[in-house]
N, C-alpha and C positions, 0 to 999 in steps of 0.2 A: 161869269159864274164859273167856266172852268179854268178860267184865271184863279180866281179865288182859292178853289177847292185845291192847283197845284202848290197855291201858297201855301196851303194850310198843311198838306202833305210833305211838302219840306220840311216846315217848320216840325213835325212830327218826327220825322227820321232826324236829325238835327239832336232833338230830345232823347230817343231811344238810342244815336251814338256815346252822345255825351255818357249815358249813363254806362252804356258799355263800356266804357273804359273808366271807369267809377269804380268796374268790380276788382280790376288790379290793384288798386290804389290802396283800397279798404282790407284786400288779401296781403298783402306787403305790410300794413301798418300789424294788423293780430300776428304776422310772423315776428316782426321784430319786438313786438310786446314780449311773445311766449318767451323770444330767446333771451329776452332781460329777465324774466320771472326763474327761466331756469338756472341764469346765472348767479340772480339772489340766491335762489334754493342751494347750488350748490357751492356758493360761499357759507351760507348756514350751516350746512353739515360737514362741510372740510374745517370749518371755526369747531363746532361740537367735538368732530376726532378728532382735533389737534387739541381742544382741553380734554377732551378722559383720555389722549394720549400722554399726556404734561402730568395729566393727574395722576397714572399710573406709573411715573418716573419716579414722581416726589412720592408714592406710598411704595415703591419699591428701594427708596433711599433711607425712609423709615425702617423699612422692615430690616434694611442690613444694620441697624442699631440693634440693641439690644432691648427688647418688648417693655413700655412702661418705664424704662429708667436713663437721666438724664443727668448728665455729669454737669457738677457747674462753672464757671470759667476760672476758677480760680485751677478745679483740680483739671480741666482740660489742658490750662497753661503750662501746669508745673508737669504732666506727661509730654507734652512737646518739648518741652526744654530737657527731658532727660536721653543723657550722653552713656547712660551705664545700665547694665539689663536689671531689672527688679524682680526680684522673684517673692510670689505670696504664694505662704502656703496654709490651706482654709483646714482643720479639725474636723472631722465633721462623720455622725456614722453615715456610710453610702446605704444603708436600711432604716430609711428614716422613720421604720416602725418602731422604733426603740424611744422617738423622740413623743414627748407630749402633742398633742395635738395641737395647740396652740404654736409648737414650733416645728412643725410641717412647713406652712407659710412660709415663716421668718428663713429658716435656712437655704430658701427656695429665691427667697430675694436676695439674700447674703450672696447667694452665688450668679444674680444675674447680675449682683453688681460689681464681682471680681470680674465675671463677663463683661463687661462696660469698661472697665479700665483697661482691661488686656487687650480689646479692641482697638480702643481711642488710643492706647500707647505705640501701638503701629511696632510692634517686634522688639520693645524697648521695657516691656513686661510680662513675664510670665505665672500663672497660677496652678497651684497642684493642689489636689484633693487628696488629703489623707485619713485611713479610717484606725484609728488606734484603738476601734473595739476588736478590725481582724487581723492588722498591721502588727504583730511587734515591735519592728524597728518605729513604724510611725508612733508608739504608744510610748518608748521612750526617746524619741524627738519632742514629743507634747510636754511630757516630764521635764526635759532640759528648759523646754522654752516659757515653763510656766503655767502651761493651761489648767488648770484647774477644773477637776469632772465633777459630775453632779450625780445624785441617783435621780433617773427618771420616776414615772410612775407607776412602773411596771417591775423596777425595781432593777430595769440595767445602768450598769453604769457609763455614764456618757461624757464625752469629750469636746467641749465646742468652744474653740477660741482660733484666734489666727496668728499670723508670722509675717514681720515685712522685713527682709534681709538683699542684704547688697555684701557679695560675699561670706566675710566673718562678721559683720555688721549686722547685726539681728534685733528687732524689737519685736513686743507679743502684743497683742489686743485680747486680754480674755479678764470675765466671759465676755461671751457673744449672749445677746439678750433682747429681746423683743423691746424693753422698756428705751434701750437705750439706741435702738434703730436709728431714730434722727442723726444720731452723734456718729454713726460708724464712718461714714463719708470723711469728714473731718480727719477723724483718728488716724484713718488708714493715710490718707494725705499727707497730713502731717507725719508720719513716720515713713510716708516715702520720699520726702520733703529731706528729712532727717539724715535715715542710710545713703542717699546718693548728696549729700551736700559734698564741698569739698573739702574743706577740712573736717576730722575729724572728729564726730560728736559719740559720745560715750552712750551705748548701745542700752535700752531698759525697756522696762515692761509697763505698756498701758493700761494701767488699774486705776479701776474709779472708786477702789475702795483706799483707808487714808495711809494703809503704808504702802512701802514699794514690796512687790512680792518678789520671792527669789525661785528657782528651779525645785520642784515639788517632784517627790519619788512615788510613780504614779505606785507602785503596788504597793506602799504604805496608805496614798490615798484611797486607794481600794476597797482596803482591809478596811481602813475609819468608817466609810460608807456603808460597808457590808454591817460594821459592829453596829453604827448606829443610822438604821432608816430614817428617824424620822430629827435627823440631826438639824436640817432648819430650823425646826421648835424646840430643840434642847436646847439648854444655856452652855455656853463655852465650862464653865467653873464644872457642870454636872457631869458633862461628857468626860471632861479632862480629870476630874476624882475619882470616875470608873477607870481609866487609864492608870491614875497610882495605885487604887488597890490590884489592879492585875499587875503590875509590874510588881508590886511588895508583894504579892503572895508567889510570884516567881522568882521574883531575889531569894525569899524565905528556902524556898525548894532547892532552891540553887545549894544553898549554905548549906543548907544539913546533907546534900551530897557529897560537897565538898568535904565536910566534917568528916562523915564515914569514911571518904578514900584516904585522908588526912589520916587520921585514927589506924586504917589496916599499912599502911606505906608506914606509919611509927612505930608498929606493934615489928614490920620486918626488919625496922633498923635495931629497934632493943635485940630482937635476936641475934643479928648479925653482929652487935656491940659484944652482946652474952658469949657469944663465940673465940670473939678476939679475932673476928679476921678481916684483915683490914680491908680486902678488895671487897668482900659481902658488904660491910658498910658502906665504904663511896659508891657501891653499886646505889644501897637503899637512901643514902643521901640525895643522891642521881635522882631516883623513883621520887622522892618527896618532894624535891625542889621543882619539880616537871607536875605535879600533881597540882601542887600549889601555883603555879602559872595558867594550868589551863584552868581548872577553876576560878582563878582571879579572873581570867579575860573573859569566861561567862559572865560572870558579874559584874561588870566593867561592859560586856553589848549589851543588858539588861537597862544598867544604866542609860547607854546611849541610844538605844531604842526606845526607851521611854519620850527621853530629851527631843525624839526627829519625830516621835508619836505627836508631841504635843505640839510645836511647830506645825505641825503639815494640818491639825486640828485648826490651828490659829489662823492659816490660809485657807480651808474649807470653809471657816465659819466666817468669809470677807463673804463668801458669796450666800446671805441669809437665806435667800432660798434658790432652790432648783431655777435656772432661767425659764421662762415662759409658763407657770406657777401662779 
């Protein structure tokens, strides 16, 4: 019997050792679990920071583009391949309160997308902003190059077209117009395609109306615009028949001034005849023949201000209405 009972007591501590050293084994295994779960964990969240780190590469690669506008590969190509600086220069009033509202917008994109080229051409194009409503010089640069101004609807007059020139090498894009947005991309390419070819190509102006337009004297355009506001809706023949009657009733004026200085410069050569003295006559001869030229050349710019009246009419009336209208 106490044979037995020491069996049974062995066999007891036997069981309570084993299990004691059970408890290391079971504590080793949850350690090395945890240290795998942490290791996941923090491969998940070094994976997460290294994409919204990646992510904020590529939206900070975005952002050095220019917002919304995306040049296409034809115009990206032909800006890398150029060897010569390009300079555009945009029309445009810098108070773009003057402009309709509908071309708020439009001229806002025009210049993010001179912005975009000038970018992507990497120092190989340049762009200037000129306002020829406060410019002088920039108002007869717009003149030379064609632009063609419109009366907004406020009743200023306004100036919106562009320039793509490679020295003396200049072409114009005007107008600039909402309608024809799609196409500006193009145009502008194309004529920088043009100015920096190498040979040679003869310089003009991009007009979508059917003839080629020539250099437009903006303060005759002015004056057309001031005469007639709502020249969109007037027919060319109406506009341009108030234009001959003012000019025939200032020829008119002319002549009978002429006539009267004509008439007292005779009356002093008959005297001077009546006299017999010969220097008084070549004096009054002198007086008449100088009367008679400056007169004549009044009537003669009368003439030819009509003549550039009605051309510069003919070139307002390509552009039927106001851009953005």
């Amino acid at each position: 019997m106490q044979i037995a009972n020491l069996i049974m007591k062995t066999a007891m501590n036997k069981k309570n050792l084993k299990s004691d050293f059970s408890f290391p084994t079971r504590a080793s295994a949850r350690t090395g679990l945890l240290v795998i779960l942490a290791l996941v964990v923090g491969l998940a969240v070094g994976g997460v920071w290294y994409w919204r780190l990646s992510k904020s590469h590529v939206e900070e690669s975005v952002e050095a583009a220019t917002p919304g506008v995306v040049l296409s590969q034809t115009t990206t190509r032909i800006l890398a391949g150029l060897d010569t600086t390009i300079n555009l220069s945009l029309f445009a009033p810098a108070d773009v309160s003057a402009l309709p509202a509908t071309l708020n917008g439009f001229v806002t994109r025009v210049e993010s997308l001179l912005a975009e080229y000038e970018r992507v051409a990497a120092g190989k194009l340049r762009v200037t902003k000129c306002d020829p409503q406060s410019d002088a010089a920039a108002k007869a640069a717009a003149g030379v190059a064609g632009i063609v101004p419109f009366a907004s609807e406020n009743g200023e007059i306004v100036y919106l077209g562009l320039t793509v020139g490679n020295g003396a090498r200049i072409e114009s894009i005007s107008p600039l117009a909402p309608e024809w947005e799609t196409a500006l991309e193009p145009d502008v390419t194309r004529a920088i395609q043009r100015v920096s070819a190498k040979n040679v190509v003869k310089s003009q102006v991009v007009d979508r109306s059917p003839t080629q337009p020539l250099p437009i004297d903006p303060a005759i355009s002015e004056e057309l615009l001031r005469m007639f506001p709502n020249l969109a809706s007037q027919s060319f023949d109406d506009a341009a028949k108030i234009l001959r009657e003012s000019a025939l009733a200032e020829f008119t004026a002319a002549v009978r001034a002429m006539q009267l200085k004509v008439q007292e410069t005779e009356k002093q050569l008959a005297a001077a005849q009546g006299n017999k003295s010969e220097a008084e006559q070549q004096a009054a001869m002198k007086q008449l023949r100088a009367v008679q030229d400056v007169e004549t050349k009044k009537l003669d710019e009368i003439t030819s201000r009509l003549q550039t009246r009605i051309k510069v009419l003919e070139r307002l009336k390509t552009v039927e209405r106001a851009p953005g209208k």
